[in-house]
C-alpha positions as a printed NumPy array, in Angstrom:
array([[ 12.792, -14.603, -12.75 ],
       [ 15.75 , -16.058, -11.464],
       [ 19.484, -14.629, -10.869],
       [ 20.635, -16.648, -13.809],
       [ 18.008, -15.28 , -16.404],
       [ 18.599, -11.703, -14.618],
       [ 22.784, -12.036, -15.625],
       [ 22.109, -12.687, -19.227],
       [ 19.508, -10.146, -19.795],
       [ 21.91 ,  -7.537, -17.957],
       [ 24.859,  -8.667, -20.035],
       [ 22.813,  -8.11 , -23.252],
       [ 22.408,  -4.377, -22.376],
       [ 25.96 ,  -4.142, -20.93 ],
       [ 26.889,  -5.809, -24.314],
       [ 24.24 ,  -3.708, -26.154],
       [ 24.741,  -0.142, -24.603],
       [ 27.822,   1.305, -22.992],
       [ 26.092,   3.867, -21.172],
       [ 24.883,   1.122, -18.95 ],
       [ 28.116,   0.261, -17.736],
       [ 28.412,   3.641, -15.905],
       [ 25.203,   3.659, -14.689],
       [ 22.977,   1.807, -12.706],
       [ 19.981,   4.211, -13.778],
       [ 21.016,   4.037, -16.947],
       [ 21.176,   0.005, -16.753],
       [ 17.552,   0.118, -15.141],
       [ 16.163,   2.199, -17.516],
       [ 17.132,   0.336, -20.61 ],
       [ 15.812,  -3.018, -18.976],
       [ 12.685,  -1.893, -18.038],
       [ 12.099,  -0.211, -21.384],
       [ 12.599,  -3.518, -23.482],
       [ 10.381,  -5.334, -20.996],
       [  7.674,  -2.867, -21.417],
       [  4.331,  -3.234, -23.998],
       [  5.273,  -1.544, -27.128],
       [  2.099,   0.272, -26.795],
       [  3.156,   2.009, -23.62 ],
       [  6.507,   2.956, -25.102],
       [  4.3  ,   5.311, -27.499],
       [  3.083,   7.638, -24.332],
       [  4.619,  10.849, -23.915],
       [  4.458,  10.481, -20.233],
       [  6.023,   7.144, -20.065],
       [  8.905,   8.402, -22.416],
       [  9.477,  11.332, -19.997],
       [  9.581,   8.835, -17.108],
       [ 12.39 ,   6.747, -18.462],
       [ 14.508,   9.77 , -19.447],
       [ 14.171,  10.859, -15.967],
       [ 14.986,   7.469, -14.469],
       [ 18.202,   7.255, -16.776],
       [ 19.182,   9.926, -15.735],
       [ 19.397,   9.079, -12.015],
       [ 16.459,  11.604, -10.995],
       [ 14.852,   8.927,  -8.678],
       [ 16.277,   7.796,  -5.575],
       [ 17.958,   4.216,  -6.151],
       [ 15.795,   1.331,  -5.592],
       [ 18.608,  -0.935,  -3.91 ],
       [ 18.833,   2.313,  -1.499],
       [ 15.061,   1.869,  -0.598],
       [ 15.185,  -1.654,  -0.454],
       [ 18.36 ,  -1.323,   2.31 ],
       [ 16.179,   1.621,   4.064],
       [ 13.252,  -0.71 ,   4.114],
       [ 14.915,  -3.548,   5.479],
       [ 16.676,  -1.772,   8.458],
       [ 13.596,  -0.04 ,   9.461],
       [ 11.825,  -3.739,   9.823],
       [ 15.003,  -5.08 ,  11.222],
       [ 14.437,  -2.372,  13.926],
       [ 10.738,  -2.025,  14.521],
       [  8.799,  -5.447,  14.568],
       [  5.696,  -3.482,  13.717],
       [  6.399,  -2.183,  10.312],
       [  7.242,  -5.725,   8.996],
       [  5.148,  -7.69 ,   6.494],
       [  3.651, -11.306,   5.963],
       [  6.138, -12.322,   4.15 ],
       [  8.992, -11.626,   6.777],
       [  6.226, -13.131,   9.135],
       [  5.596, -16.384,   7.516],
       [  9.885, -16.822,   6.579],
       [ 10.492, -16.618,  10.067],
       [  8.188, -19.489,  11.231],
       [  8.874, -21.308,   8.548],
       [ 12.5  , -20.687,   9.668],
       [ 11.938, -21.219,  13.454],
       [ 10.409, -24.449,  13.058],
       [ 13.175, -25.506,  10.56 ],
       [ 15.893, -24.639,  13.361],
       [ 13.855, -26.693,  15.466],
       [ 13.246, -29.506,  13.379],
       [ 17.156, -29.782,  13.342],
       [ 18.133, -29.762,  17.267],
       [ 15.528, -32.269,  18.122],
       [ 16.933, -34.668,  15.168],
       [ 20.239, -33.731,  16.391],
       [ 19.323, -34.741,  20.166],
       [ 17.67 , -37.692,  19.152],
       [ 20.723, -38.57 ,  16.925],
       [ 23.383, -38.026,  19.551]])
């Protein structure tokens, strides 16, 4: 899902619940909750998850996502297909341009 669809569904539960406007786990929790099956919402274990995830007991997924993209910023090894396949794409882009902008000149 886009940015766009992201904004209104966040403003709902910002609208919604004012918990989630001091709290990112908070704000995570109550998304994910509404976009899970109403048949997994009746498991204990799933409840207990979500009350620990409002709660902030899990480290911050926009920290991990940070951590993870330093560490392949830094060592070429640890990087995935995806980061693989942007960068060609990429590459040949960049070069795409400077030979239409020699032949251009």
């Amino acid at each position: 899902m886009k940015i766009t669809g992201k904004k209104e569904i966040v403003k709902a539960a910002l609208t919604s619940n004012p918990k989630t406007r001091d709290s990112d786990f908070m704000l995570i929790a109550f998304i994910w909750w509404q976009e899970l099956p109403e048949e997994a919402k009746k498991s204990k274990s799933v409840r207990a998850f979500f009350v620990r995830l409002s709660k902030g007991d899990f480290s911050n997924p926009e920290s991990i996502r940070r951590a993870r993209q330093l560490i392949q910023a830094q060592e070429e090894s640890l990087r995935g297909e995806t980061y693989k396949h942007r960068v060609d794409s990429e590459e040949k882009s960049v070069r795409q341009e400077i030979i239409q902008d020699k032949f251009n000149l």
